[in-house]
Phi, psi and omega in degrees: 000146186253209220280329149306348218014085188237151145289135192264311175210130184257162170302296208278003155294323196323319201274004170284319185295321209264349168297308189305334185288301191286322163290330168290346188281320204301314196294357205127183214248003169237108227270051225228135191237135168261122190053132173286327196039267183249357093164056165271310125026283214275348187264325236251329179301295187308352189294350212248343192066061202243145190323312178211140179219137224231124178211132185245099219214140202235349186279130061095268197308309192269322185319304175316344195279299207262028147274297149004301183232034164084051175259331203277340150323302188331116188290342183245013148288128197223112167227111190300128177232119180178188174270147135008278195305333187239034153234351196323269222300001172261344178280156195220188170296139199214131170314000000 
């Protein structure tokens, strides 16, 4: 929910999350998801192994998060903290 309580991202997204995970994975092993949210993505991705998966995340609040509870550990996280839009030059190719 965001600061409105609006839905940002729901639980009943996983089995969608874990399909994008999986066709995106189809292509190789470099990986990159623009916002982590609740990381159903980015944990559905790691199932796959990919050589460097890349997550570019702009909120504070989530970053923290996924500092918190190890994503920022990971040997093949890579994690960007910005918009997009203001990071293209930390970003790099992807499968």
């Amino acid at each position: 929910m965001d600061a409105d309580s609006k839905a940002v991202m729901m639980a009943w997204e996983k089995p969608l999350m874990e399909a994008h995970a999986k066709a995106v994975c189809l292509g190789g092993g470099h990986v990159l998801n623009i916002g982590f949210g609740m990381g159903l993505v980015d944990t559905a991705i790691q199932q796959y192994s990919p050589v460097k998966h890349t997550i570019v995340e702009a909120h504070p609040d989530v970053y923290e998060r996924m500092i918190r509870t190890g994503w920022g550990q990971k040997e093949n996280v890579k994690i960007v903290f910005g918009r997009w839009q203001d990071v293209l030059s930390q970003l790099e190719t992807y499968d």
